[in-house]
C-alpha positions as CSV (number, residue, x, y, z in Angstrom):
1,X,-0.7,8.6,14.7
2,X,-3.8,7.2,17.0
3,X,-5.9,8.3,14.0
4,X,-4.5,6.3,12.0
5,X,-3.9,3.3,14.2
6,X,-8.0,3.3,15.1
7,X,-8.6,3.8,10.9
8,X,-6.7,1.0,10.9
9,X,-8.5,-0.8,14.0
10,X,-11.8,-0.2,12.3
11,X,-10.7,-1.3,9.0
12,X,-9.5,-4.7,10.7
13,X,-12.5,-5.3,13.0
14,X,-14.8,-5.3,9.5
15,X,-12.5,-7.3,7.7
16,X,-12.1,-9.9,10.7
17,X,-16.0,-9.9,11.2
18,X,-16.7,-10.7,7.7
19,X,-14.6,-12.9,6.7
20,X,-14.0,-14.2,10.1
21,X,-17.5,-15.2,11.0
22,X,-19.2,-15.3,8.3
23,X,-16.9,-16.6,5.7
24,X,-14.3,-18.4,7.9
25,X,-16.9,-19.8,10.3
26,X,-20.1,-20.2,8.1
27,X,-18.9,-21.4,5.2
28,X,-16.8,-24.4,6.5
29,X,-19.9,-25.4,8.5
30,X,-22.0,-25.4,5.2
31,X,-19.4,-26.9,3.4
32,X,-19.3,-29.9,5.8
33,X,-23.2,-30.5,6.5
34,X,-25.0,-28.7,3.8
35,X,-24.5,-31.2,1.0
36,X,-23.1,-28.4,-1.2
37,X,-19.8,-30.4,-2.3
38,X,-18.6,-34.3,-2.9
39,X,-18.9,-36.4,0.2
40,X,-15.4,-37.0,-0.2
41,X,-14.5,-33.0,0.5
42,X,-17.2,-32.3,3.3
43,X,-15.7,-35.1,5.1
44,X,-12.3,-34.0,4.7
45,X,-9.7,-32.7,7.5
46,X,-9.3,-29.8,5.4
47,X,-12.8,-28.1,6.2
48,X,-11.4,-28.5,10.0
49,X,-8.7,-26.8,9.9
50,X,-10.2,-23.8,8.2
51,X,-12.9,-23.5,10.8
52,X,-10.0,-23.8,13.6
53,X,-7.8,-21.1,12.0
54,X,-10.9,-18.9,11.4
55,X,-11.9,-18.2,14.8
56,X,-8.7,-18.6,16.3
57,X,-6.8,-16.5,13.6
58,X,-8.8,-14.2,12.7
59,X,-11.3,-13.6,15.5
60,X,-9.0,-13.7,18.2
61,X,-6.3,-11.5,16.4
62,X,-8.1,-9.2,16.0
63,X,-9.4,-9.2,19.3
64,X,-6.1,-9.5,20.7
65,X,-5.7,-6.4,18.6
66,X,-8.5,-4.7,20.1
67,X,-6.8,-5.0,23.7
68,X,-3.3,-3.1,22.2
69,X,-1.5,-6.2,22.3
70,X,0.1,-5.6,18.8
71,X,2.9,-8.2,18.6
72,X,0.3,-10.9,19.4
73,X,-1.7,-9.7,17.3
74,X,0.6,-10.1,14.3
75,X,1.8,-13.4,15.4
76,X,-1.7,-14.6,15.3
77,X,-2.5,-13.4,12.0
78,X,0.9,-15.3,11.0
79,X,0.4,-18.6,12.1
80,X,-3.3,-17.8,10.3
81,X,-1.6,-16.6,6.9
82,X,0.8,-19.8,7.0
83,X,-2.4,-22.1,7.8
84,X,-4.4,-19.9,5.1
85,X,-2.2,-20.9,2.7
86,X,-1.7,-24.4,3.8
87,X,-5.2,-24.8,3.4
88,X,-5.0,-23.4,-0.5
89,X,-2.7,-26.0,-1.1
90,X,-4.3,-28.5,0.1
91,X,-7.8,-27.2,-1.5
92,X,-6.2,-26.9,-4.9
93,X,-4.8,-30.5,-4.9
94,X,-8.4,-31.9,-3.9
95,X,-10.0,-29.7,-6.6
96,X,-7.7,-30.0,-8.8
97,X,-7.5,-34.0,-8.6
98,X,-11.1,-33.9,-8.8
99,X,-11.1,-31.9,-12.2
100,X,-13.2,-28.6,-10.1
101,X,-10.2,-26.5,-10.7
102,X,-12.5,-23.4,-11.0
103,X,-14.6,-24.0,-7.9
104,X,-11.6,-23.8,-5.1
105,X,-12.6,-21.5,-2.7
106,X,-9.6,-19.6,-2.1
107,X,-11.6,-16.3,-1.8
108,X,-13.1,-17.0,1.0
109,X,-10.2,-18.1,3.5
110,X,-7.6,-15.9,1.9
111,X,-8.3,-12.5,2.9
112,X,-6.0,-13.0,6.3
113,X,-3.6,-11.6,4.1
114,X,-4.7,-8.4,4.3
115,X,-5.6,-8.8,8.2
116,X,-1.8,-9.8,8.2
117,X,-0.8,-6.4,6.7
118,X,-3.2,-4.4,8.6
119,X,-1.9,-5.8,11.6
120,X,1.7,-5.3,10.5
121,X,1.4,-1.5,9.8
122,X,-0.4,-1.1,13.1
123,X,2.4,-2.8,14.7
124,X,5.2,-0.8,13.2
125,X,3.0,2.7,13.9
126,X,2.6,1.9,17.3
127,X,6.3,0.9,18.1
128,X,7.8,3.2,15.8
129,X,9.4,5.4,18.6
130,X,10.5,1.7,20.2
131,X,12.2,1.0,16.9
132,X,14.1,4.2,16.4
133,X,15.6,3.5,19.9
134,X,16.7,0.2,19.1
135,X,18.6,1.2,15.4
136,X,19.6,4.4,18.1
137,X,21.3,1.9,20.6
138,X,23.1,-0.2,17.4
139,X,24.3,2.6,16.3
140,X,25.6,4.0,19.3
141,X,27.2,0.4,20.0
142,X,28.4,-0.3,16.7
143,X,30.5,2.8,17.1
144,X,32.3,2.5,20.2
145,X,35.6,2.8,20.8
146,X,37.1,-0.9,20.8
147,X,39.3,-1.4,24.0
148,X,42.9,-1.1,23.4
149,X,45.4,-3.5,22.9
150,X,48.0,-2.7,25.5
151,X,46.2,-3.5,27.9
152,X,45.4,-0.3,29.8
153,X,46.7,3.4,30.1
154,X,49.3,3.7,27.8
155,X,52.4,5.7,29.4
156,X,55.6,7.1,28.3
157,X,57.1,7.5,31.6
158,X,59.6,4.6,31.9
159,X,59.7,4.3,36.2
160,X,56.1,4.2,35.9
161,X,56.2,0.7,33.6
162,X,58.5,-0.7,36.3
163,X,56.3,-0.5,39.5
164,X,53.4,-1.7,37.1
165,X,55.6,-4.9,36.4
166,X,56.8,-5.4,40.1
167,X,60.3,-4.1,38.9
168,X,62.6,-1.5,41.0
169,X,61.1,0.5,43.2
């Protein structure tokens, strides 16, 4: 299962370095000071929040994926799939409000989705043996035997039941 955890590592580490610096961290920049778009979009909040979830999302998960620190890792790429997809919403609106439907640029900030699934199947390789003891545990606790409702050791001695209420001796 290594194998397959450093495929997926090196699958990850390209994905993160393209899109991550070069399309999440480039294009945002050229987008605000290369004159490409309206003035209106280049000076927008939206450009700024797609740079921040670039490097922080996707070059420092998968950094933080790098170091074996799987469950960050996947939070990271989370919070940078919800914000991803904030930032398509709020890029369609603006586009679309601006009659540019076919210019969004949703290919270029959406590929955390896949950084999100890489990230997941690493995660669940890694703690696979973590997760069978879990569901192990439930199991074993779900099936328990409930405590009785007496009270205690059932007996069918009758002198017995009288020293345990503080009868006759």
């Amino acid at each position: 299962m290594k194998i397959v955890i450093n495929i997926l590592k090196v699958i990850e580490l390209i994905i993160g370095a393209i899109w991550g610096i070069i399309f999440g961290v480039l294009t945002p920049i050229s987008l605000m000071y290369g004159g490409i778009v309206d003035e209106s979009i280049s000076q927008h909040f939206v450009l700024w929040l797609w740079l921040i979830n670039s490097v922080v999302c996707y070059i420092g998960g998968v950094t933080v994926v790098m170091m074996k620190h799987y469950k960050t890792a996947l939070c990271f790429h989370t919070v940078g799939l919800i914000v991803s997809l904030t930032v398509y919403g709020i890029f369609d609106g603006l586009f679309s409000e601006r009659g540019l439907s076919g210019q969004n640029p949703a290919q270029l900030y959406m590929p955390i989705i896949f950084l999100f699934f890489t990230t997941l199947a690493i995660t669940l390789i890694a703690e696979r043996n973590n997760i069978k003891k879990r569901l192990e545990a439930s199991r074993e606790k779900q099936y328990e035997a409930a405590p009785s409702v007496l009270g205690g050791e059932y007996t069918l001695d009758p002198s017995e039941k009288e020293k345990k209420r503080g009868g006759k001796k």
